[in-house]
N, C-alpha and C positions, 0 to 999 in steps of 0.2 A: 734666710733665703740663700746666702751668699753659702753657705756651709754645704744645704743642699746641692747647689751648683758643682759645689768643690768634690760631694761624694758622688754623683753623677758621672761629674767630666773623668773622675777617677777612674772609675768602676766601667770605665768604656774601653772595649778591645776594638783596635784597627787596626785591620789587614788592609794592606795596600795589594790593588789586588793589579795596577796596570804602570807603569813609569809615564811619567809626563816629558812634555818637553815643548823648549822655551821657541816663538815662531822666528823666523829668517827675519832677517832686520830688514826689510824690502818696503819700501815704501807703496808698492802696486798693490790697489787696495783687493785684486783679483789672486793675490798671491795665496801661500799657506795660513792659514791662520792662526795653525798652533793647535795644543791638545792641552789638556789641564788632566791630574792624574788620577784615576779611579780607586775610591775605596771603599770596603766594607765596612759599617760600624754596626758593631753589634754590642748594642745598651745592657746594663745591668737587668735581670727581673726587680723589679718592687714589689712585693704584697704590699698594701695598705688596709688594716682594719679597723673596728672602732671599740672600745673596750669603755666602761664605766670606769673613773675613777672619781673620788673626790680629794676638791683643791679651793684654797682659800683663793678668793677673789676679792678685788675691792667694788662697794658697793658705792655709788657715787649717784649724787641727788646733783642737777646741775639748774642751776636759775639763770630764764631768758628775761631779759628785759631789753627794749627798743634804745637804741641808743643815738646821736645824729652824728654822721661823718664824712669825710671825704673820700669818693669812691671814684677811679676813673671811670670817663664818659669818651669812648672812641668814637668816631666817625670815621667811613672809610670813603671815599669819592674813585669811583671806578671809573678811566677815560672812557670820552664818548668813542664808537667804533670808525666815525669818519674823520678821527684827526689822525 
């Protein structure tokens, strides 16, 4: 997963397509608010196909049997609305 990620983030072109810029340090909450900077990302193409191959696999036989344990038991107590 993590490699895919990695050929992904790679394989990605961004053009920045506007400059940002940081707001007026003004405390009036009516003031500028500021801009965050615009960009194009444009993803790699993927084909994905499916193709037959064969490949050794492990074949695993698994036995259930009932066992006794200690399993947490939560309670949650939601306040009432009138306190």
């Amino acid at each position: 997963m993590a490699l895919l990620l990695a050929f992904v983030t790679v394989g990605c072109d961004v053009d920045k397509t506007e400059e940002g810029r940081m707001p007026d340090l003004d405390v009036d909450v009516s003031g500028d608010p500021g801009k965050m900077p615009a960009y194009d990302v444009e993803g790699p193409d993927v084909d994905v196909s499916m193709e037959e191959k064969r490949v050794d696999v492990p074949d695993v036989d698994v036995n259930m049997k009932e066992k006794e344990m200690s399993v947490p038991d939560i309670d949650v107590s939601v306040p009432d609305d009138n306190e």
